[in-house]
DRENNU-251332 format. One record per residue: chain; x, y, z of N, C-alpha, C in turn. Coordinates in steps of 0.05 Angstrom, whole numbers, plus 5000, padded with zeros to 4 digits. Layout:
BEGIN
A|X|Y|Z|X|Y|Z|X|Y|Z
...
***
This chain:
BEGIN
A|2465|1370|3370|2483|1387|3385|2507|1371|3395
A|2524|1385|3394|2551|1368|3400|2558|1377|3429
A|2573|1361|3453|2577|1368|3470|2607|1376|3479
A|2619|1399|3485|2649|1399|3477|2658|1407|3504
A|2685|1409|3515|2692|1394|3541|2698|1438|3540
A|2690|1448|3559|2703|1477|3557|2715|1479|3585
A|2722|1503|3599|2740|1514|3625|2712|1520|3627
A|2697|1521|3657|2675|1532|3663|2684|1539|3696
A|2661|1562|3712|2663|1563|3736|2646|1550|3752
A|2657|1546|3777|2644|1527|3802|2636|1557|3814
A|2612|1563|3825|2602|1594|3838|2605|1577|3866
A|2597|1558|3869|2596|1547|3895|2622|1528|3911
A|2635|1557|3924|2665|1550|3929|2665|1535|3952
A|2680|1518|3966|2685|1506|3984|2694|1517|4007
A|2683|1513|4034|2691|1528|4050|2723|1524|4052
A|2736|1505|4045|2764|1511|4042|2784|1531|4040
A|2761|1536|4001|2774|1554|3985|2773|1581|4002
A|2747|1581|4013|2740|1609|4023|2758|1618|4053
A|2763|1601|4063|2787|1604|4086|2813|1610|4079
A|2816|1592|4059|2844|1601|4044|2848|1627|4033
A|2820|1636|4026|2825|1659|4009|2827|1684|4028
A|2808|1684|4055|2825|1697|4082|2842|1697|4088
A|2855|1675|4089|2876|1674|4095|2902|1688|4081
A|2894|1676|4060|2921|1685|4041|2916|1727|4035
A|2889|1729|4033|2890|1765|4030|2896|1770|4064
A|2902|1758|4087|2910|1769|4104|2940|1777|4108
A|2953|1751|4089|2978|1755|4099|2990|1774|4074
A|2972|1779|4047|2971|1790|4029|2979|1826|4038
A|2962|1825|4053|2956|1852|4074|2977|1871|4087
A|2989|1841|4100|3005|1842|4120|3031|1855|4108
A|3041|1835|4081|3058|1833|4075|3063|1860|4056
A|3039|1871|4043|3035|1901|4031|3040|1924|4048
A|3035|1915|4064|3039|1937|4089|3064|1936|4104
A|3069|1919|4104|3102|1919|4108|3133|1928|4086
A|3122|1921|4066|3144|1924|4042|3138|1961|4032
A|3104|1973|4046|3101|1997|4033|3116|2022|4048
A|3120|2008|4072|3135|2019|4091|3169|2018|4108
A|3188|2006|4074|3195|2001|4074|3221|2025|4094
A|3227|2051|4093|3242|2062|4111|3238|2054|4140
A|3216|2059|4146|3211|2058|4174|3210|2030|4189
A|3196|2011|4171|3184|1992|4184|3214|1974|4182
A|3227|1968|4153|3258|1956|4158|3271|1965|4162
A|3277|1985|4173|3298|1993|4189|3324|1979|4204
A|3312|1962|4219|3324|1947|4233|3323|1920|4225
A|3318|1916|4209|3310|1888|4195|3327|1874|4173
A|3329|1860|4165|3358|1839|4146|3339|1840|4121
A|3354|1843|4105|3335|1828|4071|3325|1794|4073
A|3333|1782|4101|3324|1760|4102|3296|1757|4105
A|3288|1778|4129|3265|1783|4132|3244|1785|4112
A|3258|1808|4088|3244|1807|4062|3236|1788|4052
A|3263|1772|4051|3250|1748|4031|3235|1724|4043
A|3242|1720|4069|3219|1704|4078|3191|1716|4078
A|3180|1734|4075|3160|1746|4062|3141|1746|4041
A|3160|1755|4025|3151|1752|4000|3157|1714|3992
A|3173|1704|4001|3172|1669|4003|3147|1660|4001
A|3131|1667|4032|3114|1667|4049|3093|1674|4028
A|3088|1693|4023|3069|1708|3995|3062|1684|3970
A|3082|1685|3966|3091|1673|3942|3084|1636|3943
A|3085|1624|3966|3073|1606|3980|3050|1595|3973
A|3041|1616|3999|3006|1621|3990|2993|1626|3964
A|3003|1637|3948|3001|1643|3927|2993|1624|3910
A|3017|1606|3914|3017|1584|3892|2995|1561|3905
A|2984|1559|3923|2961|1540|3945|2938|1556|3935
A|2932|1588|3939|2902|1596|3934|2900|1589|3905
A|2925|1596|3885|2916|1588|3856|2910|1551|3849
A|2924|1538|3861|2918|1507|3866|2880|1510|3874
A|2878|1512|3896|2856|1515|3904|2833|1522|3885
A|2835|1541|3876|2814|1553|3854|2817|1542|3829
A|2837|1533|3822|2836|1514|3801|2818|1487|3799
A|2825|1467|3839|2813|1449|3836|2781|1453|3842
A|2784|1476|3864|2748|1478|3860|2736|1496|3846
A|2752|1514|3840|2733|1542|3821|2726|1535|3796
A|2743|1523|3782|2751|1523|3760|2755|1491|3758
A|2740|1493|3733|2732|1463|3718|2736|1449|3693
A|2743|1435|3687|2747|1423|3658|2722|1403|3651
A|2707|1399|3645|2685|1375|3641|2667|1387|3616
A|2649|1368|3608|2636|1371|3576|2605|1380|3598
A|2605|1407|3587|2576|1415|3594|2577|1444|3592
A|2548|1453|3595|2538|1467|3568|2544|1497|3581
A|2550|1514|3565|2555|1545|3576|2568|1555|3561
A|2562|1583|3559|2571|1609|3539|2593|1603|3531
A|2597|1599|3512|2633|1606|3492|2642|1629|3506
A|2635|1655|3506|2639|1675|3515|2651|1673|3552
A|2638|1652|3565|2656|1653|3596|2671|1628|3595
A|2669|1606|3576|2687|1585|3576|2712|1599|3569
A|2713|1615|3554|2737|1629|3535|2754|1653|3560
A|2734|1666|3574|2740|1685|3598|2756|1669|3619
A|2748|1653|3627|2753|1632|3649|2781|1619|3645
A|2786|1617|3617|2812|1599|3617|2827|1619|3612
A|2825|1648|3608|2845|1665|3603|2846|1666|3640
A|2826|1676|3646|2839|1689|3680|2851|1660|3689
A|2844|1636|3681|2859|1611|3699|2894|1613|3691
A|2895|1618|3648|2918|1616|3651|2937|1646|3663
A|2922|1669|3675|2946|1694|3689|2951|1675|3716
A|2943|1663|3728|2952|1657|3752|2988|1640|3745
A|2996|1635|3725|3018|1624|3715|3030|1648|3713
A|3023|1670|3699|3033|1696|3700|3037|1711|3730
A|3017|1713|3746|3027|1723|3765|3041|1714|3785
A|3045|1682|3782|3054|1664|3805|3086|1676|3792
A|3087|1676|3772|3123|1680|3754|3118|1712|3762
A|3114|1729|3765|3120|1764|3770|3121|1763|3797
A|3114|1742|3824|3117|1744|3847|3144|1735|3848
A|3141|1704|3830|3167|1692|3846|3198|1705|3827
A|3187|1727|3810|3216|1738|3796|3224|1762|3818
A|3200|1774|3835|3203|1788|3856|3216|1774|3881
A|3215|1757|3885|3228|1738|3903|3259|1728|3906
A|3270|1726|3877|3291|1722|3869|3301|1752|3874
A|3293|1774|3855|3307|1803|3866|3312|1808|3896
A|3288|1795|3911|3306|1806|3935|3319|1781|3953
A|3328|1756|3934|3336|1735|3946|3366|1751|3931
A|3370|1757|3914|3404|1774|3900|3412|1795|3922
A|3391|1803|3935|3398|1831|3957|3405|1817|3981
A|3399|1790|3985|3400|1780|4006|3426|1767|4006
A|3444|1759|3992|3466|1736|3987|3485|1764|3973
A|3472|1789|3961|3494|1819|3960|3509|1798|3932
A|3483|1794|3909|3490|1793|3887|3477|1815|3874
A|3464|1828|3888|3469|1864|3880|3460|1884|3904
A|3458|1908|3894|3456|1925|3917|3424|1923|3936
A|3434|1928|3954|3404|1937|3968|3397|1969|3958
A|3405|1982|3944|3392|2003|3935|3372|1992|3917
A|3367|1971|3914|3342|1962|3893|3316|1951|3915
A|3319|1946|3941|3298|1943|3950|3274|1958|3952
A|3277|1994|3948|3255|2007|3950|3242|2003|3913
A|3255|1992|3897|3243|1982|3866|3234|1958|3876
A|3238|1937|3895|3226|1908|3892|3199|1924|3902
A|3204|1935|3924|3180|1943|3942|3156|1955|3926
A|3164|1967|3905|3142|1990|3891|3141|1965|3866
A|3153|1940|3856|3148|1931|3833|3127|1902|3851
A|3128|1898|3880|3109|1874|3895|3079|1896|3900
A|3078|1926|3900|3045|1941|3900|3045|1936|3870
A|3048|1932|3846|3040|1935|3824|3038|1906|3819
A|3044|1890|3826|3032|1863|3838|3012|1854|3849
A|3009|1868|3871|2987|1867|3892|2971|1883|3868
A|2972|1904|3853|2945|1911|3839|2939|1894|3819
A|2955|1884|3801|2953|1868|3778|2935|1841|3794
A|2943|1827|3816|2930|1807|3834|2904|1812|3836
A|2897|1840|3844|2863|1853|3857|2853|1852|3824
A|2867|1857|3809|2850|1869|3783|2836|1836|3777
A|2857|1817|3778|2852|1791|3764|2833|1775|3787
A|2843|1775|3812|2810|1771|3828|2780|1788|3829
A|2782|1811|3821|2749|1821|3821|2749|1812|3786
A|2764|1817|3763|2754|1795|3743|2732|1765|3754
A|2756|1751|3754|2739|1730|3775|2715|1732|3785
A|2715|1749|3807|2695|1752|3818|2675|1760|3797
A|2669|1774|3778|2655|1790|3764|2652|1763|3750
A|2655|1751|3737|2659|1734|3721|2645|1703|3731
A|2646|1703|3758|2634|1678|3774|2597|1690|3774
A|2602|1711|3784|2574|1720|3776|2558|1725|3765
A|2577|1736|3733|2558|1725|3712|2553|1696|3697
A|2569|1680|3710|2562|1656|3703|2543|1648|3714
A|2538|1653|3739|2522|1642|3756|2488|1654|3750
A|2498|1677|3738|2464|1690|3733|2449|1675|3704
A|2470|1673|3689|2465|1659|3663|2464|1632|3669
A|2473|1613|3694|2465|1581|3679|2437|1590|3709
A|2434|1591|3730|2415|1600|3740|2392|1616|3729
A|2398|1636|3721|2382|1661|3709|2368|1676|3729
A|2348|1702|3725|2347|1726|3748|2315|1713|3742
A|2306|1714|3763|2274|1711|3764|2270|1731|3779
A|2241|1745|3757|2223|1767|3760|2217|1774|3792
***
C-alpha cells in the first residue's frame, strides 16, 4: 500500500477556532442585519459606515478562513477516503472564492464611498452581500456535514 499525502479534516477544533467562529457569525449577524435594513437603518449614515463594515466582515473573514485552514484542515500522508480528501480540498479551495465575492463587495461600496459611482447601487451591494451570507451558510454546513462524516468513518458508529 502506498501512502499518499491528501487534504483531510481535523473534527477536533481548537477552542480558538471555535471562539473565532462566534465571533466572526456574530459580527456576520450584525452586519446582515444592518445592510438588510438598509432604508431605515442608514438613513443617517455615510457609505463610510458601509464600508467599514463590510471591511470589518471581510476581515474576519479572511482570519476564520486562516483559522480553519491551520486547524481544520490538513495536509499530511495518512489514510482516509479519496471521496472526503477530494471534498475537503474543494470546500478549502471556495474560501478563495468567497474571500474574492466579499472583498469585490467591498470595493463596490468603497466606489460609492469616494462617488466613483452612484449610491443608487447600494441597495444591489446590499442584496448581492445576503447572497453572500447564503453562499457562506451553504459552504459552512457543507463543512460541517462533511467533518462529520469524516469523523464517523475514521472513528466508526458502535452498536
Amino acid at each position: 500500500m502506498n501512502r499518499t499525502s491528501r487534504v483531510t479534516l481535523n473534527p477536533a477544533f481548537l477552542q480558538e477556532i471555535k471562539e473565532d467562529h462566534r465571533n466572526f457569525y456574530r459580527l456576520l449577524a450584525a452586519a446582515r442585519h444592518h445592510l438588510g435594513r438598509w432604508g431605515s437603518y442608514w438613513r443617517d449614515r455615510t457609505p463610510r459606515a458601509m464600508v467599514d463594515l463590510l471591511e470589518r466582515v471581510r476581515d474576519r473573514l479572511a482570519m476564520h478562513f486562516a483559522l480553519e485552514e491551520a486547524y481544520g484542515y490538513f495536509e499530511d500522508p495518512v489514510w482516509t477516503e479519496p471521496q472526503i480528501s477530494i471534498a475537503a480540498q474543494r470546500l478549502r479551495d471556495e474560501h478563495r472564492l468567497l474571500y474574492g465575492e466579499l472583498h469585490l463587495l467591498t470595493e463596490r461600496a468603497t466606489k460609492v464611498l469616494y462617488r466613483e459611482t452612484s449610491a443608487l447601487r447600494i441597495p444591489g451591494i446590499c442584496a448581492d452581500f445576503e447572497r453572500f451570507c447564503q453562499h457562506f451558510e451553504d459552504h459552512e454546513l457543507r463543512e460541517s456535514d462533511l467533518m462529520v462524516r469524516a469523523l464517523y468513518e475514521d472513528v466508526g458508529v458502535g452498536d
